[in-house]
C-alpha positions as CSV (number, residue, x, y, z in Angstrom):
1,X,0.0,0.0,0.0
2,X,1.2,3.7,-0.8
3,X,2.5,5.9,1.5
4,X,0.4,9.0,2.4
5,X,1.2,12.2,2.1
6,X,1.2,12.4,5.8
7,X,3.2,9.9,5.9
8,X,5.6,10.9,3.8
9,X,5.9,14.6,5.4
10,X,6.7,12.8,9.2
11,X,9.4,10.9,7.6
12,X,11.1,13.5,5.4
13,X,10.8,16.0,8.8
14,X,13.5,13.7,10.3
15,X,16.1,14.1,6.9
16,X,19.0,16.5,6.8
17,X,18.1,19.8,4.8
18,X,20.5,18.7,1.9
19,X,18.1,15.8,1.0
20,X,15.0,16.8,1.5
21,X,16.3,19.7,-1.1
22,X,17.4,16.7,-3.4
23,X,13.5,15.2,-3.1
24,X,12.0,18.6,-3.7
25,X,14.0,19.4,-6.7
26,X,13.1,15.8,-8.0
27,X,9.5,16.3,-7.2
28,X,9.7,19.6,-9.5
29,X,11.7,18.6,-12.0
30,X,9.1,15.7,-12.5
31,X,6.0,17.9,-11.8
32,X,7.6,20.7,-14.4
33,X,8.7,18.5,-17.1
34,X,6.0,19.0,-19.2
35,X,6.1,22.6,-19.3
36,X,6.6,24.5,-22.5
37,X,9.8,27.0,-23.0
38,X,7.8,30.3,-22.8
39,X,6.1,29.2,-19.5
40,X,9.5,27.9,-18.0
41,X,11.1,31.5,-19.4
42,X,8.3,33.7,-17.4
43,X,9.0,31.6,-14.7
44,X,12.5,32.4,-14.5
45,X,11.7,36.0,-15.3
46,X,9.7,36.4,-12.5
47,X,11.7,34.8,-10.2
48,X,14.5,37.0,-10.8
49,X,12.4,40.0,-10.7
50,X,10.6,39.2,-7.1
51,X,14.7,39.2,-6.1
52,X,15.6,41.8,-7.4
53,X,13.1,43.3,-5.1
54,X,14.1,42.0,-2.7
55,X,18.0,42.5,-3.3
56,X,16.7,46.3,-3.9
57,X,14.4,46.4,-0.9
58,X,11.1,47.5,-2.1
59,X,10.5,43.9,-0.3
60,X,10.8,42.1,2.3
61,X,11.0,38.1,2.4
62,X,9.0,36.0,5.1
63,X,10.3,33.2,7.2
64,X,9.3,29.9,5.6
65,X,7.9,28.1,8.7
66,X,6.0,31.5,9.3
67,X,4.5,31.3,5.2
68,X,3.7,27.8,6.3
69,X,2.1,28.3,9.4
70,X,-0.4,30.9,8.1
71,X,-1.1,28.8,5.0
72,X,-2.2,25.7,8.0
73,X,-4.2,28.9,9.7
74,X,-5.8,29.7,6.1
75,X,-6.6,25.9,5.2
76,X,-8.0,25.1,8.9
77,X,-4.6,22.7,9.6
């Protein structure tokens, strides 16, 4: 029987940062693959702008565990 995802999230929360970096890039490399050039190319555009924003200071970036927590808050988990 399949793992859940729950199950899979406990596990991972034990791994050192390096590999659970390896699985998420793996994960979106597979998820992505499909994707045409254009889309991948705004993509890249965007992310680049959002840090240059950053770098520049007209934002400001936000803890991950704190992203995360208020995305649980907004989703009722």
């Amino acid at each position: 029987m399949p793992l859940t995802v729950e199950q899979i999230v406990e596990e991972t929360r034990q791994w050192p940062p390096a590999r659970l970096a390896e699985l998420v890039d793996s994960l979106n490399l597979e998820l992505h693959q499909g994707i045409s050039a254009d889309v991948s190319a705004a993509w890249k555009q965007e992310a680049r702008r959002r840090q240059a924003e950053i770098r520049d200071g007209a934002e400001q970036p936000v803890d991950g565990d704190e992203a995360s927590a208020e995305v649980r808050r907004i989703v009722g988990r």
